[in-house]
C-alpha positions as MATLAB code, in Angstrom:
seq = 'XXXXXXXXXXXXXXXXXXXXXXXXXXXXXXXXXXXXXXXXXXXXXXXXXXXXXXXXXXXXXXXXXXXXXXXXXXXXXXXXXXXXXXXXXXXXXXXXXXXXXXXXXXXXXXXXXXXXXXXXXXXXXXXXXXXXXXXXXXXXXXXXXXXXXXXXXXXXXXXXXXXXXXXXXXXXXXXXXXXXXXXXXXXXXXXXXXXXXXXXXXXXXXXXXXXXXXXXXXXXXXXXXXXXXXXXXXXXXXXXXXXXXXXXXXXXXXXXXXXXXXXXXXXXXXXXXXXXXXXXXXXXXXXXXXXXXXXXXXXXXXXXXXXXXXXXXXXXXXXXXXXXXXXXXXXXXXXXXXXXXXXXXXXXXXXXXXXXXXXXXXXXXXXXXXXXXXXXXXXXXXXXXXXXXXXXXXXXXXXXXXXXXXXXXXXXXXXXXXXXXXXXXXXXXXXXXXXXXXXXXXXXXXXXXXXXXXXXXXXXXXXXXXXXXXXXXXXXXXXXXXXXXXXXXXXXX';
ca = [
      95.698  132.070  104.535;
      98.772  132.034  106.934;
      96.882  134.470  109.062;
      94.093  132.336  109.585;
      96.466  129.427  110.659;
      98.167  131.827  112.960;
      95.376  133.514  114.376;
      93.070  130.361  114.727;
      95.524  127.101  114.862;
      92.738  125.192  116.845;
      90.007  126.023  114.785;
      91.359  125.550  110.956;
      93.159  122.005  112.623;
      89.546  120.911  113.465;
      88.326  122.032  110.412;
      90.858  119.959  108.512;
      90.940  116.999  111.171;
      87.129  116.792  109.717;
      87.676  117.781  105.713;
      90.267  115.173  105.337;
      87.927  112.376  106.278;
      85.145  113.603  104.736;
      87.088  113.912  101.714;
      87.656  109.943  102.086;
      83.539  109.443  102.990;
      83.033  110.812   99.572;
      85.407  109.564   97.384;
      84.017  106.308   98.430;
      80.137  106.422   98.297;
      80.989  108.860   95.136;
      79.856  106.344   92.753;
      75.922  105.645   94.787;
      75.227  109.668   95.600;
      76.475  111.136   92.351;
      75.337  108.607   89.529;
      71.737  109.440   90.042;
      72.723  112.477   88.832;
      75.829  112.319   86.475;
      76.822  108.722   86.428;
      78.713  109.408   82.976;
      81.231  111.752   85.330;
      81.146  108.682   87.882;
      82.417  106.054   84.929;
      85.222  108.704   84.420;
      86.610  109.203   88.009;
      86.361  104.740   88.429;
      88.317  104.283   85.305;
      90.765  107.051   85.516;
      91.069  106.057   89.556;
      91.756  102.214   87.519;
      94.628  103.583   85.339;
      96.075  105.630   88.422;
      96.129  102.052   90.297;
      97.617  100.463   87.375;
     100.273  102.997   87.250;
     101.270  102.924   90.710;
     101.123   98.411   90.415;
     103.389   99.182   87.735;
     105.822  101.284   89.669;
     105.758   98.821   92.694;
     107.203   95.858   90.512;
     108.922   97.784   88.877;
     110.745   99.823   91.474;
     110.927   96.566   93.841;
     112.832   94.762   91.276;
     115.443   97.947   91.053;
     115.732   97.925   94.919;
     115.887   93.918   94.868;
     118.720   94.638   92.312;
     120.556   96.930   94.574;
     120.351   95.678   97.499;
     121.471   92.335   95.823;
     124.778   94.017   95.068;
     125.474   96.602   98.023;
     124.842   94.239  100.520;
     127.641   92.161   99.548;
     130.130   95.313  100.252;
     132.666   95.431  102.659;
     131.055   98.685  104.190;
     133.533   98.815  107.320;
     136.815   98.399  105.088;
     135.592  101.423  102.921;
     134.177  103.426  106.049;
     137.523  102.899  107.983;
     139.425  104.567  105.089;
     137.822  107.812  105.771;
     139.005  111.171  107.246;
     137.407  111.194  110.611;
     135.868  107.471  111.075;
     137.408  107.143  114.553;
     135.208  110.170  115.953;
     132.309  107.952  114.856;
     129.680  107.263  117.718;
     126.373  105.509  117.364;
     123.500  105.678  119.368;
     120.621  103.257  119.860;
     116.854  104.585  121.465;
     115.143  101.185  121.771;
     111.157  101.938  122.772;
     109.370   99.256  125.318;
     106.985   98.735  126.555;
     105.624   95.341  128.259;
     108.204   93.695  125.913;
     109.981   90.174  126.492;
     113.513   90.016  127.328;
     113.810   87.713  125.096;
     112.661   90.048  122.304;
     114.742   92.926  123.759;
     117.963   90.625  124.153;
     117.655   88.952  120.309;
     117.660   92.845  119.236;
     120.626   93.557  121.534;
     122.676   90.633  120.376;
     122.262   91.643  116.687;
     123.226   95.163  117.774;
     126.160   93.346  119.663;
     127.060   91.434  116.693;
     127.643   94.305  113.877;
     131.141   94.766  112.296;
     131.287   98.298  112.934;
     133.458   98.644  116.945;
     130.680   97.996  119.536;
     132.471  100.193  121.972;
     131.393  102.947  119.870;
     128.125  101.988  120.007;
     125.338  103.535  123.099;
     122.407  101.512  123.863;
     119.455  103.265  125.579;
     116.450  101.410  126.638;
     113.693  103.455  126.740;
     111.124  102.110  129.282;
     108.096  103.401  131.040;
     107.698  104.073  134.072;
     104.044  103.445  134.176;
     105.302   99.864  133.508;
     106.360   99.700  137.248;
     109.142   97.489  138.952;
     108.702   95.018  136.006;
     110.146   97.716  133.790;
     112.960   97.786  136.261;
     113.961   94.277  136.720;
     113.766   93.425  132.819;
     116.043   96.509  132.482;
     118.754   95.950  134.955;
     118.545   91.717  133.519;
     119.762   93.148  130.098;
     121.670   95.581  131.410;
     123.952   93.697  133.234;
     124.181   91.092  130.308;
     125.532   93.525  127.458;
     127.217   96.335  129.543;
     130.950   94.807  128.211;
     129.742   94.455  124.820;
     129.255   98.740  124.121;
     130.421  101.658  124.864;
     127.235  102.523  127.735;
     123.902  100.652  128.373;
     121.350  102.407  130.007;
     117.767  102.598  130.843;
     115.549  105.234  130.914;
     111.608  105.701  132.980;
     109.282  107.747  130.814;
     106.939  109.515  133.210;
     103.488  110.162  132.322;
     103.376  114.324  131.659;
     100.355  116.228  131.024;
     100.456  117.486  127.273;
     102.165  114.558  125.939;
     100.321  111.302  124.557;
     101.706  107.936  125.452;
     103.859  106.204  123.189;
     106.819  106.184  121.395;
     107.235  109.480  120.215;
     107.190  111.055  123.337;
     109.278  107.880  125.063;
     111.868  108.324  122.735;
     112.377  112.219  122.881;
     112.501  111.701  126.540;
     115.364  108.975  126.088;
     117.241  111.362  123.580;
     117.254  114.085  126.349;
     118.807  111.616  128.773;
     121.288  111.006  125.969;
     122.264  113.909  125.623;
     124.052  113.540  129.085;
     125.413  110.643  128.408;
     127.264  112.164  125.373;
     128.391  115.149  127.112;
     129.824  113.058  130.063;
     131.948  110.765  127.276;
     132.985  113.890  125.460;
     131.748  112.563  122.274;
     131.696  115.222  119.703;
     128.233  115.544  118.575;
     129.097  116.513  114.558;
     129.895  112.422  114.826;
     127.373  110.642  116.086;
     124.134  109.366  114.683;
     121.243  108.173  116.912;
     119.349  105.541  115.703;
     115.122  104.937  116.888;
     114.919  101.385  116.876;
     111.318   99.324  117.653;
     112.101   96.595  120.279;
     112.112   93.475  117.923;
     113.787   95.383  114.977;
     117.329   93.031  113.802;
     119.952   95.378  111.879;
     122.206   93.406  110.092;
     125.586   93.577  111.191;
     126.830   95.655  108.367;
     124.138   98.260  109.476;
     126.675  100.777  111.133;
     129.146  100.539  108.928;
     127.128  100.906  105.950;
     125.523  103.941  107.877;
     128.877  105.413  109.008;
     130.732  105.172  105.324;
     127.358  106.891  103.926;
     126.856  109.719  106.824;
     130.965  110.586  106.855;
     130.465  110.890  102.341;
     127.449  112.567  103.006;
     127.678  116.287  102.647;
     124.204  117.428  104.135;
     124.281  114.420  106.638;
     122.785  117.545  109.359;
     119.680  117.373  106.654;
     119.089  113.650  106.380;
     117.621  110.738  107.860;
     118.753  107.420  106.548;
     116.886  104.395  106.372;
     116.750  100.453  105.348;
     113.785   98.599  104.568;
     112.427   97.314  107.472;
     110.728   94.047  106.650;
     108.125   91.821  108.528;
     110.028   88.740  107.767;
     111.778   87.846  111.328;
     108.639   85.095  111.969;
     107.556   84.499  108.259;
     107.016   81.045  108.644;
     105.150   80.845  111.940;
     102.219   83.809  111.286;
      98.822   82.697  109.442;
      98.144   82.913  105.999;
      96.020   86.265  105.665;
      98.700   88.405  107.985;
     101.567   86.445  106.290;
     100.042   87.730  102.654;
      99.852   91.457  104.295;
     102.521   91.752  105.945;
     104.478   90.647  102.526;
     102.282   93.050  100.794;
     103.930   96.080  103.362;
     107.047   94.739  103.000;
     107.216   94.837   99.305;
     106.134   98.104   99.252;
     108.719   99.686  101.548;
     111.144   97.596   98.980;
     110.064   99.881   96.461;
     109.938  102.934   97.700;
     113.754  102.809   98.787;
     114.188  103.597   94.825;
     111.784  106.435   95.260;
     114.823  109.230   96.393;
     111.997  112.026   95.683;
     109.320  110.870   97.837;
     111.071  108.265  100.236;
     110.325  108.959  103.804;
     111.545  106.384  106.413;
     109.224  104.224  108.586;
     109.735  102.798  111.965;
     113.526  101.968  112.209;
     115.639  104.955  111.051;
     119.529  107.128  112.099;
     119.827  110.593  111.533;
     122.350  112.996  112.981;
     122.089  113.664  116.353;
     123.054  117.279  115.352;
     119.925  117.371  113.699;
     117.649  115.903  116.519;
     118.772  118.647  118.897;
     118.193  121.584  116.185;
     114.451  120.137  115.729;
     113.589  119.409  119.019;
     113.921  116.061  119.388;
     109.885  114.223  118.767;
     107.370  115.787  118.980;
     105.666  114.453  122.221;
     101.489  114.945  121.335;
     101.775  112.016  118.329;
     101.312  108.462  117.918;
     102.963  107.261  114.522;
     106.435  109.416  114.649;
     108.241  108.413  111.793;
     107.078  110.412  109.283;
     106.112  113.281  111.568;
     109.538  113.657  112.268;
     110.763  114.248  109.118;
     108.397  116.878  108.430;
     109.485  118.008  111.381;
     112.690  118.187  110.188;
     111.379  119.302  106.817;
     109.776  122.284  108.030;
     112.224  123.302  110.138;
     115.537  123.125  108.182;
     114.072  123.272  104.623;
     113.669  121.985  101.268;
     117.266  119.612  101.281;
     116.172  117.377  104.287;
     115.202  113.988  102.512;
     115.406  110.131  103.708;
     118.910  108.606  102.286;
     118.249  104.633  101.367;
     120.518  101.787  103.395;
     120.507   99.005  100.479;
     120.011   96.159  104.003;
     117.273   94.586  105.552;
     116.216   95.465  108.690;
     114.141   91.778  109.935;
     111.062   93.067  112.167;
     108.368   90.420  113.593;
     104.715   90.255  112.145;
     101.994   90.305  114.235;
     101.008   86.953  115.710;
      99.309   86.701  119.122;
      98.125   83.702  121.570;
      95.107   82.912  119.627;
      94.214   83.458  115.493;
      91.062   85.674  116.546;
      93.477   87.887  118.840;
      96.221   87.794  116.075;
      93.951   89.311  113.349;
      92.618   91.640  115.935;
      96.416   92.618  116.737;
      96.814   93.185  112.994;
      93.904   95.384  112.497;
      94.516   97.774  115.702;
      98.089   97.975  114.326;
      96.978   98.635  110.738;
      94.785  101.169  112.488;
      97.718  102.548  114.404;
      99.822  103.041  111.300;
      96.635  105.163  109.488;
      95.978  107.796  112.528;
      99.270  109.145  110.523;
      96.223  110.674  109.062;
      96.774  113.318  111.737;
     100.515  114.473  110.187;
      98.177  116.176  107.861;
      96.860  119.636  109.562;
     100.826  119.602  111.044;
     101.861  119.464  107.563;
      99.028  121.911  106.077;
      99.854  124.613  108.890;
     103.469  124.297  108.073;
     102.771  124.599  104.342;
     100.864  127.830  104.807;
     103.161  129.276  107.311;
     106.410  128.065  106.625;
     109.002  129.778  104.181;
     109.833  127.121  102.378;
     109.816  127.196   98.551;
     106.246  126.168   96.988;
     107.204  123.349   94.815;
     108.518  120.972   97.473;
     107.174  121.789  100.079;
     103.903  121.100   98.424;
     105.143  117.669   96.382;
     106.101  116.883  100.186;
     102.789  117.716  101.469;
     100.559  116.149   98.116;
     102.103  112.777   98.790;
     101.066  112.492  103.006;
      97.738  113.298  101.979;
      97.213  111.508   98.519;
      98.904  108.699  100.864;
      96.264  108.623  103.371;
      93.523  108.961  101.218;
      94.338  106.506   98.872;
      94.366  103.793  101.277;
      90.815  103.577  102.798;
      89.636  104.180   99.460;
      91.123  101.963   96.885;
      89.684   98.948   97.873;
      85.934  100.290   97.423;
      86.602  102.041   94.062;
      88.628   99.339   92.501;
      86.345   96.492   93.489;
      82.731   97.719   94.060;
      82.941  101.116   91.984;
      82.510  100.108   88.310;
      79.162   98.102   88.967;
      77.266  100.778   91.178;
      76.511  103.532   88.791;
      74.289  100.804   86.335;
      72.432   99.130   89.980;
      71.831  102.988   90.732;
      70.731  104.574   87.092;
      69.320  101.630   85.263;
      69.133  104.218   82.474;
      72.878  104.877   81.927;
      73.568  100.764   81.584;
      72.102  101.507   77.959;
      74.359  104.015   77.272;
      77.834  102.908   75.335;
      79.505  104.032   78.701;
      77.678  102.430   80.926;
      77.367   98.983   78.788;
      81.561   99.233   78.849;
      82.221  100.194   81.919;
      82.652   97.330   83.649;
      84.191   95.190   81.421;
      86.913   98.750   80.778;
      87.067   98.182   84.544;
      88.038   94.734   84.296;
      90.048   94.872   81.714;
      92.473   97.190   83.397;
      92.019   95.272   86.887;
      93.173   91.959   84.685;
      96.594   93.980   83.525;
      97.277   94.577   87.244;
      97.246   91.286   88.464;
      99.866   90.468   86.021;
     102.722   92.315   88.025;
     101.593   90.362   91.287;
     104.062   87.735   89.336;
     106.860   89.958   90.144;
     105.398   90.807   93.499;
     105.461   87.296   94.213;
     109.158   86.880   92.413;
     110.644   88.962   94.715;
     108.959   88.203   98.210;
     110.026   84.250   97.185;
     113.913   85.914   96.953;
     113.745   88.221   99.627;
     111.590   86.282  102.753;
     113.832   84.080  104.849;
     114.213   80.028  103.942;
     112.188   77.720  104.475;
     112.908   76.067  108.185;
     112.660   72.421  108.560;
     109.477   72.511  110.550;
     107.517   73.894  107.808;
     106.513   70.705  105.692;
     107.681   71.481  101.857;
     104.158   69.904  100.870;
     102.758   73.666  102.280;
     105.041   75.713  100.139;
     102.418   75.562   97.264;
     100.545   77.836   99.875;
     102.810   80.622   99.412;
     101.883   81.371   95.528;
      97.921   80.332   96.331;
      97.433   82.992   99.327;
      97.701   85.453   96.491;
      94.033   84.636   95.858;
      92.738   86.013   99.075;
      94.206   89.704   98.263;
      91.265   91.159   97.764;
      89.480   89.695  101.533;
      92.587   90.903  103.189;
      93.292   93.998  101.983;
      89.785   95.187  102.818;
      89.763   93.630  106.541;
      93.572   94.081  107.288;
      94.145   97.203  105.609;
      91.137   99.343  103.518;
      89.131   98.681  106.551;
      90.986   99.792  109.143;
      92.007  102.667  107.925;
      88.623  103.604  107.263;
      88.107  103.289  111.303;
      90.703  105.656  111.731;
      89.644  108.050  109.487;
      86.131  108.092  110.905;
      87.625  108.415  114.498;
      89.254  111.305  113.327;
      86.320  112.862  111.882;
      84.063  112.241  115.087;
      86.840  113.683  117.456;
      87.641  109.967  119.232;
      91.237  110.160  119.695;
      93.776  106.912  119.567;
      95.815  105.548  121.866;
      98.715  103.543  121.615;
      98.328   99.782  121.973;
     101.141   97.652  121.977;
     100.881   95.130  119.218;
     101.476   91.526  120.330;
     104.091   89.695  118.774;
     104.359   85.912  120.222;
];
């Protein structure tokens, strides 16, 4: 097998660029091709595909309440009066990529004042903002405007053009590995010894609380594999709760619930959109790769296949505040929300990268293939679940009107219900914790509304399928027919 990926890397990455999503084409019309034929072993595959998605509801309320827990309690640390009592804390540098593209200043300042704002010393702190050139003399003028606002506040501000190269696709991946290179100078010219200093890829409207560096810089300097890891706080789409309609409100607390949990998930947790790791470890790897769209968890298999089995994703117990999508209108905001639901499922294609590395890697089996099982089970499971779990259990009787006599077929249903039931139970905690973790209720939303907030629940189903089974399901199929994806900027008003 690793011959054939290293003999014909184009042809076995088509071939899986097409199996994957064919994989996801079956799995869903499983129940209307195969039950005129064995709808007995269709009943078996809905129901044990029910008790998988009851196990995984459990672990999300269960897990979200341990991370609530936590980050309850370790946010309330003094991180910089334990970091400042270790060996070596003054060699500390931090550095910030911050991708943009046709962003406000406004947007770009609020994240720059929060940056400004941390308790960790700002004049060991680098700011780069990563613009593109394509962008034009707009780029330019925004640039210099924030430039020349926070120069005094860190230790450099600077701006960097990403040309358009052939080979690369345009984005933030290959922005930000063209900011890190530019970095790298800056680092050299300060003298900063590279063993000590983090870089951090932060999305324009991302807000790190102002423990953020400290908490990162007491963790990286105890850390003794911090060349292995990437660290990472739940980033949240809470920053305009109160202003975003009612379905993309509902979804994006759905997302942000999840990334709660999986911060207590050490074995499987890999970070998503605003992350540090070791600028040590950037430079061994490469820096991003510069032919993807969603980087975050191509870089850590990246990382994963390069330096082995110990790189993982170390949790920050903060929030990181990032903006939901909301646009002009409410047609172009759920349109907004879809492409960027879209966006976040071509991560589909980290899968013949991670297959080829599996097969030609030297990496021990077990991890590398627990690694490798959970970006695919990932990305199939999410186009998929919605048909299965709501449509699945009453196909096989509408296609064989024969097996609805059967015991099975008579039960199935209601089997399927029952266990659907037990799941909506732990949307109770779901609901528990988004009411403790999304931001206060401002004045100008009327406290006769609030009721809203445990009602939306209701439409789950309607916006999971449009705002999250659905377009994933458009990604996949692009995928399969060869239609590649480019990068949109999502709006954020």
């Amino acid at each position: 097998m690793k011959n054939l990926f290293i003999k014909y890397p184009l042809l076995i990455k088509r071939f899986i660029e097409i199996t994957i999503p064919v994989t996801t084409w079956a799995i869903i019309t499983l129940p209307v091709w195969l039950s005129f034929f064995h709808p007995a072993i269709v009943a078996y595959f809905i129901l044990t595909f029910d008790v998988y998605f009851l196990y995984k509801s459990i672990s999300v309320a269960i897990l979200s309440t341990i991370s609530y827990l936590r980050l309850k309690h370790l946010s309330q640390i003094d991180w910089y009066q334990k970091a400042s009592k270790l060996l070596h804390f003054d060699k500390v540098y931090h550095a910030i990529i911050i991708p943009n593209y046709k962003e406000s200043v406004e947007k770009v300042r609020k994240t720059l004042q929060y940056l400004a704002s941390q308790d960790f010393p700002s004049k060991r702190i680098l700011v780069v903002l990563a613009m593109e050139q394509r962008e034009g003399k707009e780029a330019k003028i925004r640039a210099q405007l924030l430039i020349n606002e926070f120069k005094k506040k860190f230790a450099d501000v600077f701006a960097t053009f990403h040309p358009d190269l052939d080979g690369e696709i345009k984005g933030k991946a290959s922005n930000s590995s063209w900011a890190a290179k530019s970095l790298t100078k800056a680092i050299n010219d300060k003298k900063i010894d590279k063993d000590y200093i983090t870089i951090t890829s932060c999305d324009a409207d991302a807000l790190l609380p102002n423990k953020y560096y400290s908490y990162l810089t007491y963790t990286f300097l105890t850390d003794p594999d911090r060349y292995l890891h990437f660290y990472w706080a739940p980033v949240l789409l809470y920053s305009n709760f109160w202003e975003i309609p009612l379905p993309i409100r509902l979804q994006a607390t759905i997302s942000s619930i999840i990334r709660l949990a999986s911060l207590s998930r050490a074995d499987s947790l890999i970070q998503v959109s605003t992350y540090s790791l070791s600028f040590k470890m950037l430079e061994k790897i490469g820096f991003w790769d510069v032919d993807i769209i969603p980087e975050d968890w191509h870089i850590f298999l990246q990382a994963f296949f390069t330096l082995g089995e110990k790189v993982k994703t170390i949790p920050l117990y903060l929030i990181v505040s990032r903006d939901a999508v909301k646009s002009k209108t409410l047609l172009g905001t759920f349109i907004s929300r879809y492409e960027q639901e879209k966006r976040w499922a071509w991560g589909i294609t980290d899968i013949p990268y991670a297959l080829h590395k599996f097969f030609t890697t030297d990496i021990p089996f077990l991890p590398k293939f627990f690694r490798v099982f959970y970006v695919i089970e990932t990305h199939i499971f999410w186009p998929t679940s919605f048909f299965i779990l709501t449509l699945g259990a009453s196909i096989p009787a509408l296609i064989n009107p024969v097996f609805s006599r059967t015991s099975l077929g008579y039960n199935l249903p209601r089997l399927s219900g029952v266990i659907m039931t037990i799941t909506t139970f732990f949307i109770a905690v779901l609901v528990f914790i988004d009411m403790k973790s999304h931001p206060k209720r401002p004045a100008s939303f009327s406290i006769a509304k609030t009721p809203v907030l445990l009602f939306q629940w209701i439409l789950l189903p309607v916006t999971s399928f449009f705002l999250s089974s659905l377009p994933a399901l458009d990604a996949h199929t692009r995928l399969l027919l060869g239609k590649r994806l480019e990068y949109k900027v999502t709006e954020k008003n």
